[in-house]
Structures are given as C-alpha cells and as structure tokens.
DRENPA-651950 format. One line per 5 residues: number of its first residue (from 0); for each residue x, y, z of C-alpha. Coordinates in Angstrom, 2 decimals, m for minus. Layout:
! residues N
NUM> X:Y:Z | ...
! end
This chain:
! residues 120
0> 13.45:m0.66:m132.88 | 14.86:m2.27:m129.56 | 12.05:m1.78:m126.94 | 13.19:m2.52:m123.12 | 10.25:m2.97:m120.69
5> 10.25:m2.56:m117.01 | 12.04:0.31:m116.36 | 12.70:1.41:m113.46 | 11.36:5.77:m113.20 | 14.59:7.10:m112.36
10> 15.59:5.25:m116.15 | 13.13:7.66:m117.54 | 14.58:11.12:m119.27 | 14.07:13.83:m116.59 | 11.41:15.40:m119.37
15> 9.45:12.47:m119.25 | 9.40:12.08:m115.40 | 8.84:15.83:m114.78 | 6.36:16.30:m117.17 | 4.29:13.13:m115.59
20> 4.77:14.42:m111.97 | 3.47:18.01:m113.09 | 0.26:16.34:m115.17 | m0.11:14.00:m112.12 | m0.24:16.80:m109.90
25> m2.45:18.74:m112.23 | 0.15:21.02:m112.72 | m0.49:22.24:m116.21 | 1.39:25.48:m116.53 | 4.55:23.19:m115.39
30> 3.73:19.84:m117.15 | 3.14:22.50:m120.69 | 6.99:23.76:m119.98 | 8.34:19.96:m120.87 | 6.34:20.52:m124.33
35> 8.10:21.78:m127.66 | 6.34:24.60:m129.24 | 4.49:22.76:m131.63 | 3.23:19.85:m129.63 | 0.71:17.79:m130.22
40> m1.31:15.77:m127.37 | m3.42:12.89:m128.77 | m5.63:11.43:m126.27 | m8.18:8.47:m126.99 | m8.31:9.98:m130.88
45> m8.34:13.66:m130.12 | m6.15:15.83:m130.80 | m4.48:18.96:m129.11 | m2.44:21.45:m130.96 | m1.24:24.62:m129.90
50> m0.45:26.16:m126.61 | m4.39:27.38:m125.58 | m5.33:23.81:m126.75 | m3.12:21.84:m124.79 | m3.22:23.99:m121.31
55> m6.68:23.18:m121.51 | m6.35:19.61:m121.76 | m3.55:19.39:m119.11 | m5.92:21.59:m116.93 | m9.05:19.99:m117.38
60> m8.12:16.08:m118.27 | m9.64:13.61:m115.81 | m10.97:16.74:m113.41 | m14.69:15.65:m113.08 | m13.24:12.38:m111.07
65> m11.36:11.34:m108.23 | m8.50:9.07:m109.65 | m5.13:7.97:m108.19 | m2.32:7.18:m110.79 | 0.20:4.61:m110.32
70> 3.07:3.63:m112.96 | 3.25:0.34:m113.64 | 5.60:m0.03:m117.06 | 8.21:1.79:m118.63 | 9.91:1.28:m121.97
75> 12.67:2.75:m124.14 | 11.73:2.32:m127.64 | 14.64:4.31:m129.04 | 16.55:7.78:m127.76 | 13.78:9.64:m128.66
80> 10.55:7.38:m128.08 | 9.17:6.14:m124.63 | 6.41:4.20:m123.38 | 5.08:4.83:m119.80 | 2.01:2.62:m118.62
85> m0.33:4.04:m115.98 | m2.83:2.81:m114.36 | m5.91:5.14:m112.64 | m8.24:4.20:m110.00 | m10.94:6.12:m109.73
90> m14.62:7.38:m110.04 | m14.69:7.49:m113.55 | m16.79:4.72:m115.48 | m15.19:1.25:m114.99 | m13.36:2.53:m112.39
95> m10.01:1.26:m112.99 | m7.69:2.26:m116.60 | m4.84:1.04:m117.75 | m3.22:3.92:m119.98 | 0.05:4.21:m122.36
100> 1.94:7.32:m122.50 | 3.93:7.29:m125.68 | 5.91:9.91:m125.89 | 8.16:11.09:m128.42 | 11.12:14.27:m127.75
105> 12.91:16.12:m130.10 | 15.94:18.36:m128.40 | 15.18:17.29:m124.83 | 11.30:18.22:m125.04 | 7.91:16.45:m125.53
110> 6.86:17.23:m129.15 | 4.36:14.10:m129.54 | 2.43:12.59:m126.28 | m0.26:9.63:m127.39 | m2.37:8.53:m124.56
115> m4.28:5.18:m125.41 | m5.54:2.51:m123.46 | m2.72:0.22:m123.01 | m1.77:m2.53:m125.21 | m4.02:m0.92:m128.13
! end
C-alpha cells in the first residue's frame, strides 16, 4: 500500500469531506447519508453497527464539551482507504486530541470509519 500524506481537503473523495463537514457540524442525519447500509463506526474500541446505533453516536459524540476541530493531515492509502487527522480543542479532559479518521468506502460510501488517537 502507497500512502501519500499531506493532502490537501479538496484531494479528499467528496464522501469523505461531506461526511466530516456534516459530523463537524453535528449534522448526524446528513453525516449517516455518506454511510453504506451496513456500516460500522469504531471509536476508541467501541463499536457501532446498525443505523439506530450509529445516529446515536453521530448525534451524541463529543456533545457534553465545547471542542473546535481543525484538520491537520490527510492521506490516501489506496482508492478505497483514507486517513484524515484531526485535531480538537476543547473542554474535554486534556483539552487538546489529536484523532485519525480511517476510513474505508466501498461504491462511493463509508462502510468502515475507525477513530483512534493518532499515530496509534
């Protein structure tokens, strides 16, 4: 696998960008259109399956805080595989996070999205 770092947003597949400016925005019914059917969302080690599962996650990730989000890496690992680094500043404990977004798309949707602190 060829990975290229540093991409620029606009390098991003529109999926990828949309679905990140609708979970940004807290926008889950939008950010849950990008998602295939059978998604799964893993974030820190848990798991979302399913439609209810994963609505509630988009809706209620990160909502207790005050956070802004800023990307700061992109990379293509293949066609189908992407890496977006964020980091959030925020409220939270620690205050700051730096978080991959590894997503993976079958047919133009999301069907995988691993969130993990970055570099782990």
């Amino acid at each position: 696998m060829t990975q290229h770092g540093n991409l620029r947003s606009d390098s991003l597949p529109s999926t990828v960008r949309e679905f990140l400016a609708a979970h940004i925005a807290r926008d889950a019914g939008t950010a849950l259109s990008f998602l295939a059917e059978d998604a799964v969302i893993v974030d820190q080690s848990e798991s979302f399956r399913g439609r209810e599962q994963i609505r509630a996650f988009l809706s209620d990730a990160g909502s207790e805080f005050q956070y802004t989000t800023e990307q700061i890496g992109a990379a293509r690992v293949d066609d189908d595989h992407w890496v977006v680094t964020l980091r959030l500043e925020g409220t939270f404990p620690g205050g700051v996070a730096d978080l991959d977004y590894r997503f993976s798309l079958r047919d133009d949707v999301i069907s995988e999205l691993v969130i993990a602190n970055h570099g782990s």
